[in-house]
N, C-alpha and C positions, 0 to 999 in steps of 0.2 A: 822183292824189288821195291825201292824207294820210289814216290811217286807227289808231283804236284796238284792238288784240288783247289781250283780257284773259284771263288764266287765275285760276280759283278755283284755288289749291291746295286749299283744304280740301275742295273734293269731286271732284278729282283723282284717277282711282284705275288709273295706268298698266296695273300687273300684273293687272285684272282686265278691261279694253278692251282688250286686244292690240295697244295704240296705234295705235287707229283713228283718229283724227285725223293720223297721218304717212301710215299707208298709203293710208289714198284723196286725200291732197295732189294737187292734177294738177300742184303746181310741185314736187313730188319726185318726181312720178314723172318730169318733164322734166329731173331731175338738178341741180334747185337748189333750194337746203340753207333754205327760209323753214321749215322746224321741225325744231329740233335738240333732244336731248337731253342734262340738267345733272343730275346728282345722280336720274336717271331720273326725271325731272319736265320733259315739254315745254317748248319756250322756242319762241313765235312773232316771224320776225325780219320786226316789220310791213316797212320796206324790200323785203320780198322776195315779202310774201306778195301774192297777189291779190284778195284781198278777196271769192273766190268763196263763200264760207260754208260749203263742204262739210263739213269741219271741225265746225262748231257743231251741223251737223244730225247726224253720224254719233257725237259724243260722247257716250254713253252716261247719262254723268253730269250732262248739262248744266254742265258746267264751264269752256265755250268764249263768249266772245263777242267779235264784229270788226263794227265798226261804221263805216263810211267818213264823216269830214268836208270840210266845205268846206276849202278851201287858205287862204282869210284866217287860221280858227282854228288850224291850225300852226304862227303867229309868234306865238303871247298864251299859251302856257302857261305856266301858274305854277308847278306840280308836279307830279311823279310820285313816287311809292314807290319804283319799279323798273322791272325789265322784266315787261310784260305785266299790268299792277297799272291802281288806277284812277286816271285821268288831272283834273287840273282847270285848266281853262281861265281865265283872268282874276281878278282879284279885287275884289271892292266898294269902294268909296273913300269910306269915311265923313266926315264934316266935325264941327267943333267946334259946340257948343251944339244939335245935332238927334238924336232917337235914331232907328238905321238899323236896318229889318226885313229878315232874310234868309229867305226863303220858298219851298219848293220839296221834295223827296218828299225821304224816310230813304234815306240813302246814295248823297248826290246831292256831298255837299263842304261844307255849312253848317257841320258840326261841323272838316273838315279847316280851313276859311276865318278857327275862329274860332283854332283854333291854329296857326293863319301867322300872323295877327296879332295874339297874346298872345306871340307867339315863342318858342315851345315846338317847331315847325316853324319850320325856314329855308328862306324856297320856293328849289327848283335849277331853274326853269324849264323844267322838264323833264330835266335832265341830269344825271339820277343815278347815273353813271359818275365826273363829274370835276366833283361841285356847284361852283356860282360862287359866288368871292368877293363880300363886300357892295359891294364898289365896281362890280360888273358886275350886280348884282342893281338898286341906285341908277341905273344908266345906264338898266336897263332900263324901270324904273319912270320914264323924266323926263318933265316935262312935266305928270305928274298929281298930286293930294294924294298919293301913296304913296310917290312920289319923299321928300320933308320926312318920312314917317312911319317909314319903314327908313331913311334917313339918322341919324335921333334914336335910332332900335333898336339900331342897329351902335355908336353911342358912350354906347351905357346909357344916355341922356337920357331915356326912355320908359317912365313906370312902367306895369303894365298889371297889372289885377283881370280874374281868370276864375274867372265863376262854372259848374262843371263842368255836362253833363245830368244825370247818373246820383247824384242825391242822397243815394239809399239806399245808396252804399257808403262818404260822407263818416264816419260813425260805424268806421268799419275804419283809417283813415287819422288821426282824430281822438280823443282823448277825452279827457274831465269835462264840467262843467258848463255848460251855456247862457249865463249870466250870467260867468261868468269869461272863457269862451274870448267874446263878445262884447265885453266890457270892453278885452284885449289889443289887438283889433285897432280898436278904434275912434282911429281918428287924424286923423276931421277934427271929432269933438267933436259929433256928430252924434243917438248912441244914444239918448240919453233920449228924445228927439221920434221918433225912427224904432223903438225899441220898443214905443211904442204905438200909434204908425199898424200897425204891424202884428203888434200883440197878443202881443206875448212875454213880456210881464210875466208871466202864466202859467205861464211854463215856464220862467221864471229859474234856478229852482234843477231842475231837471231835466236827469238824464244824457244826452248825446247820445244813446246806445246805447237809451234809452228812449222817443225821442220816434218819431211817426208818420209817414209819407212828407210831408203837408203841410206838419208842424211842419219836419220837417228843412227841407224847402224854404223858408220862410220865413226859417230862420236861416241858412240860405246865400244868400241874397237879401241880408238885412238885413248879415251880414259882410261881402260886396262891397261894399255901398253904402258901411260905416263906414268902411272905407279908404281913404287920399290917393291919389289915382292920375291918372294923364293917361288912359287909356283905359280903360273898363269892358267888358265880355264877356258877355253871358246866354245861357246854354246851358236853352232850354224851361223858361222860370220859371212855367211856371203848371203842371204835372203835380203832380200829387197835390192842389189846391188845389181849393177849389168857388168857384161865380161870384161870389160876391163879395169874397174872397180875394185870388182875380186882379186882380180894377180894383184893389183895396189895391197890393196889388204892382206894378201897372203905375202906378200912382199915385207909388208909392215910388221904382221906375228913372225916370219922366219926370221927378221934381226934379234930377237930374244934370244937366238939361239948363241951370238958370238959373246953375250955376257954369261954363258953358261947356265941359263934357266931351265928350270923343269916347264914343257909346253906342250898342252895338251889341249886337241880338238876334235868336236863332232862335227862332221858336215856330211854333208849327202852328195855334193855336187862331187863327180867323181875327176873331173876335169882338176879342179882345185883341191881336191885331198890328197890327191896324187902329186902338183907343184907343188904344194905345201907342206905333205908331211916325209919325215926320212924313215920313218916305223908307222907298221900297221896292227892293229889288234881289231879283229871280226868279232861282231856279238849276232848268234844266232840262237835258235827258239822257239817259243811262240809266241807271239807280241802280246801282251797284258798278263801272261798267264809264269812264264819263264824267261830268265836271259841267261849265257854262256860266254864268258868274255875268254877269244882263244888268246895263245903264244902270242909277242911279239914276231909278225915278219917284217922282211922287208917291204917298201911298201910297195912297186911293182907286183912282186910276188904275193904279197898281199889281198892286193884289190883283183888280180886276177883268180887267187882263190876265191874270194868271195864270190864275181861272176860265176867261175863254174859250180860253187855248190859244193867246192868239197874240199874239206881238211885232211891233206895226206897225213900230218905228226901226228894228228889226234884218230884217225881214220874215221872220220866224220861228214855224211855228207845232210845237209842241211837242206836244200832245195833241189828238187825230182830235175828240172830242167835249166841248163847254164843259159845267163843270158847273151844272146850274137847280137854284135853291132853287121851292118853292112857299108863295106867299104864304101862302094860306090855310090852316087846318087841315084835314085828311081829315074828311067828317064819316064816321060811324059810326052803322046804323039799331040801334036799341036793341034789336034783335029777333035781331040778328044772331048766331050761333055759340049754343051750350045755354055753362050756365054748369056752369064746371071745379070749380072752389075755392072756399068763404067761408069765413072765417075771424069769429068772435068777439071779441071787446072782449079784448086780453090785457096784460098787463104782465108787463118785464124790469127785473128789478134788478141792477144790481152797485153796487162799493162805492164810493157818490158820483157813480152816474148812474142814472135812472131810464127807461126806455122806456114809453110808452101806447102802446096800437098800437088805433085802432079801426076797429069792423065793417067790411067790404068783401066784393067776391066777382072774379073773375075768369071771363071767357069760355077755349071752348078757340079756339086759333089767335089770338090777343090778346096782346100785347105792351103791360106796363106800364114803363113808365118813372117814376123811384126819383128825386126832386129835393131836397137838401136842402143844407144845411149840412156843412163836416167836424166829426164828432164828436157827431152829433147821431140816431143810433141808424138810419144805415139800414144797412148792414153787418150790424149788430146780425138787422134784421127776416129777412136774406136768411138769415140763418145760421138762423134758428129755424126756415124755410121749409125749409132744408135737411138737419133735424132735428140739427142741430148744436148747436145750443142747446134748454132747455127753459124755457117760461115760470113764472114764479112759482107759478102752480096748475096749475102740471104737464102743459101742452098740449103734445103734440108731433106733426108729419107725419111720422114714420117710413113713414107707408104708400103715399107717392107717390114715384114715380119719379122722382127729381130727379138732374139734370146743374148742376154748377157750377162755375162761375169764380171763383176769391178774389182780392180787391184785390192784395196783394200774391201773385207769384209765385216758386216754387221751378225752380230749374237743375238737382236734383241728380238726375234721371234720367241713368243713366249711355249709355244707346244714342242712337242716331240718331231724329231727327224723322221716318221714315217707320217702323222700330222700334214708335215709341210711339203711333202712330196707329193701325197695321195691329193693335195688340194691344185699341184699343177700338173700332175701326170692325167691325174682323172681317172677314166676308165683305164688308160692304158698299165695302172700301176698291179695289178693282178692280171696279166699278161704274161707269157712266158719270155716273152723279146726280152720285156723290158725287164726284168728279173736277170735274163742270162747278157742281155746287152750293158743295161747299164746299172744295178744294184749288186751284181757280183763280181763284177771284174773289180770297180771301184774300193767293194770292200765294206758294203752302205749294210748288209744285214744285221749285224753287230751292235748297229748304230742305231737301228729304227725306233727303239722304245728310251732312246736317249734323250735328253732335253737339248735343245739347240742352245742355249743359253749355257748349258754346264761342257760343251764341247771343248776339246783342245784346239787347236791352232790347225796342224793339220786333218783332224776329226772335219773341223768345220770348211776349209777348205774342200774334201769330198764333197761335203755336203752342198756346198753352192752349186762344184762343178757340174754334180748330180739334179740338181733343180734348175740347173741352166739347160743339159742335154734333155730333162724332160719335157720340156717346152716343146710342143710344135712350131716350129718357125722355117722359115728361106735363110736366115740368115742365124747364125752363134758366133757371137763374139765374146772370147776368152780372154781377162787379161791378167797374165800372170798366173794361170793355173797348175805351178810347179811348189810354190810359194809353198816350206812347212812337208812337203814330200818326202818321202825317201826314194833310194835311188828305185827300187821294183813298184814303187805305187807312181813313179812319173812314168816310169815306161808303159804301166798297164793304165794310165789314165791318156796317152798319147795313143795307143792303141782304141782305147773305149771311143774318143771324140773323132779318131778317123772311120770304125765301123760304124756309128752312128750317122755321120756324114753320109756315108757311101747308100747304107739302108734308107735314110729320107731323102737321096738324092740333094743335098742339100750344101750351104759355102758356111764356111767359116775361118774366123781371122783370130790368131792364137799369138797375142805378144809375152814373149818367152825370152827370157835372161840365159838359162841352161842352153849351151850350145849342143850339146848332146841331146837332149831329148827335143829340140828343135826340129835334129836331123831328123830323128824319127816320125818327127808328126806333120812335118811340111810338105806340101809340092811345092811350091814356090816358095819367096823369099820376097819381101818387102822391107829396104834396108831405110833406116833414118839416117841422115847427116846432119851436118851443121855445130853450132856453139851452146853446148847445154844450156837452158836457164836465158838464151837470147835469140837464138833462132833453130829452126827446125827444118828440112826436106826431106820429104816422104818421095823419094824415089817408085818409079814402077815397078811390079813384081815379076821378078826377074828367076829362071832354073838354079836348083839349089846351090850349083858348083858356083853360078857367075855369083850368087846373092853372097855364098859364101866366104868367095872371096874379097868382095868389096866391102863386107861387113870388117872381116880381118885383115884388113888392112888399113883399115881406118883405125881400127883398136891396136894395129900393129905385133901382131900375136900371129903366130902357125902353131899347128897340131898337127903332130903327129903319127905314125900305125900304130900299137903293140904288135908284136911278130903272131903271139898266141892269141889272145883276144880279138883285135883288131880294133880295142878299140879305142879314142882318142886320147890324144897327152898333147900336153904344154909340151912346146921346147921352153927349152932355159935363151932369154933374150941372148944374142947374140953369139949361137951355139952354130955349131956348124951346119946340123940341118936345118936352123932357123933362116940361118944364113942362104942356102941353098936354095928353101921352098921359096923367099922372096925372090930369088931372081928369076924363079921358074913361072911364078906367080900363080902356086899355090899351096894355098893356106891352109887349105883341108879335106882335101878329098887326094891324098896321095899316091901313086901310080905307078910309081918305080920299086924297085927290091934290090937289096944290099945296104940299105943304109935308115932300115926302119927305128933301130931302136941306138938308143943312150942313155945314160946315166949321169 
């Protein structure tokens, strides 16, 4: 049986495990060589090894994983890094005039998938000793669309647009102005109509280096589009974006499709891979160690395979338990919990935007959830909660306990992720709670002996949301802690900060872009209005159905049921049921039967 032996180098730490992974090998102790040592860095020789695990339990560091495949998947791999690196199995075969969604957990192969085919990576089919020539690379691909797509790659016929994930480091890489560096690359004549669809007139004359995670994102959206290219590439174009933003943008990448391009995307947001893509391809596995990129389906059909966990054509099921959305909202007895907080009618000024922020209160063990626009002062409100700011007539909470998360996050802690933990958790970080409450669900074990500075985007995301929950505090304020997710690490981190809550008796305000995992982690609803970038109202928090709906309707957007999953969809603007839930006036919590689903 063919099988995968991955070693993390970077939580490797030979000289201080006495290389307990060779000594208890039972195939070295029977005097064959399946783990040898390079540059005093283990080398597992899968050929050799047995697959008995001993190894992955006795490693110290968690630095070991061996994973046994079936024999079919031995002949379809597309690449490896190396020895003992993560492996990816097959790859998606997109088609002209349709755009193809790649869906499946962070560090599964979606981002390696999209740079094999931007050709940045040359897949070796595994044989990263003595890679193969494009002519053995073509052979191997015959028979499929990818055979024609690396035959055109190999003779330069293939132009190809990649738009990267990581948006906030395009300003390190890039600089001047919006409007100039858009101007250059526009070469199919396009910009004027696609700057206003997606609102950059605004920020024309504005420095890269000045603009905010959405704005960047938009202008690295809209750059890819303006470009002539045979294949397009979207690396998670909706992060930093709020929901109505995203339909813009998804709106933007689906016109690719009437000039007959090859369009292909990764996103998480399940909301907007669903409007956006007409083909789904699932990648499942084990994150760092293997990826499986399935069939094209459709992509209803698709994303609802994924929830459930299981590939009927391949008969594969990939995760023990489907995920359930629930239709209805929770309700909540208004009696329930004494109340924590109210706050007063307040106003923020800065220069050329104003915030209103009016009366509310807040329960303890209550979770509000923060809905608005970008730029439209909810940042603003977390910060004043956090006494980080002070209101115009001088209100400040300095005198509550508050834990926070800030939108953007900093790398430059110089120790390791369990380092930084054990210096806020304290005693509580060799606890069982807090191991089973907030170190596992998160996903944080994997990570402890990792440098915070060498983390990924989402790596380091846990990691904040993780030394925000450890805090002792009355109050945790989250912002944006979806940001870089996949779709099962936003649910189990919406799950983690509501039992956490509930356990310190304690509030929390969680501003979330993801309408879907919103539902999941809210009691209430606290909606922003107003004119992004000029003023702001922080409305009172309001039960999830009403918040729901005024949220959506402001964005002018309804969702939908799935019949099987239940769980939300885009209508298409001006679609019959879109049509319907406006006059019914509602936008997302659906009620009726017979008229769930369209295409």
């Amino acid at each position: 049986m063919p099988r995968v032996a991955v070693l993390d180098s970077d939580k490797c730490r030979p000289k201080r495990c006495d290389r307990a992974c060779h000594r208890f090998c039972p195939m070295i102790r029977s005097r064959v060589e399946a783990i040898r040592f390079e540059n005093n860095k283990p080398v597992i020789v899968e050929a050799l090894c047995s697959g008995c695990g001993i190894c992955v339990k006795k490693c110290p560091f968690q630095a070991i994983s061996v994973v046994n495949l079936p024999d079919e998947l031995e002949a379809e791999c597309s690449h490896r890094f190396g020895p003992n690196t993560f492996k990816l199995f097959r790859l998606p075969m997109p088609s002209p005039g349709s755009v193809l969604g790649l869906l499946g957990k962070n560090g599964i192969g979606k981002t390696t998938t999209l740079k094999i085919l931007s050709g940045e990576i040359k897949p070796n089919l595994g044989n990263y000793e003595n890679p193969p020539e494009w002519s053995e690379i073509i052979r191997f691909f015959r028979g499929s669309s990818l055979q024609n797509y690396f035959q055109r790659m190999s003779e330069g016929k293939l132009k190809v647009v990649h738009k990267p994930q990581y948006v906030d480091r395009i300003p390190k890489a890039v600089s001047g102005k919006v409007g100039e560096l858009l101007e250059k690359v526009d070469e199919r004549g396009v910009l004027k109509e696609l700057a206003k669809q997606l609102e950059l007139e605004k920020l024309w004359d504005r420095s890269l280096d000045a603009l905010s995670g959405g704005e960047l994102q938009r202008v690295a959206v809209g750059a890819a589009i303006c470009r002539e290219a045979d294949i397009y590439l979207f690396d998670e174009p909706s992060s930093y974006l709020d929901v109505k933003q995203r339909l813009i943008v998804a709106r933007a990448i689906r016109s690719l499709r009437n000039s007959d391009k090859i369009v292909v995307v990764a996103e998480h947001d399940l909301a907007i891979i669903d409007y956006l893509s007409d083909q789904i391809c699932i990648f499942y596995g084990e994150p760092g160690v293997y990826g499986v990129v399935s069939h094209v389906h459709g992509v209803r059909t698709g994303i609802n395979i994924y929830l459930q966990g299981f590939i009927p054509d391949e008969n594969v099921r990939f995760r023990k338990e489907a995920i359930i959305f629930h239709e209805k909202p929770p309700t909540i007895s208004p009696d329930a919990g004494e109340a924590f907080l109210t706050w007063e009618r307040m106003e923020k000024t800065f220069n050329g935007f104003k915030l209103k922020v009016n009366p509310g209160w807040i329960r303890k063990g209550e979770i509000i959830g923060i809905l608005g626009a970008n730029g439209i002062g909810k940042t603003t409100f977390v910060k004043i909660l956090a006494g980080l700011e002070k209101t115009d007539n001088g209100i400040e909470f300095k005198t509550l306990n508050v834990s926070y998360k800030p939108q953007y996050i900093s790398a430059d802690y110089e120790g390791t992720v369990q380092e930084l933990l054990m210096g806020i958790a304290k005693e509580d970080f060799s606890s069982g709670w807090y191991r089973a409450e907030i170190l596992e669900p998160l996903g944080m074990q994997r990570l402890l002996d990792r440098k915070v500075s060498e983390l990924s985007g989402g790596e380091l995301q846990k990691t904040a949301i993780a030394a925000c929950l450890s805090r002792k505090a009355e109050l945790y304020l989250l912002d944006e802690p979806s940001a870089y997710l996949d779709v099962e690490e936003r649910l189990s981190m919406a799950r983690t900060v509501r039992r956490v809550m509930q356990s310190r008796n304690a509030t929390a305000f969680v501003v979330e872009h993801d309408v879907v995992a919103q539902d999941f982690i809210a009691d209430r609803l606290m909606i922003f209005t107003g004119e992004p970038g000029v003023s702001g109202i922080a409305n009172p928090p309001v039960n999830l159905r009403d918040g729901m709906n005024m949220f959506l309707k402001e964005m002018n957007v309804t969702f939908r049921r799935d019949p099987i999953t239940r769980r939300p969809r885009v209508n298409k603007e001006g679609s019959r049921l879109d049509i319907y839930q406006k006059d019914v006036g509602e936008y997302y919590y659906v009620h009726f039967r017979g008229m769930e689903d369209e295409e």
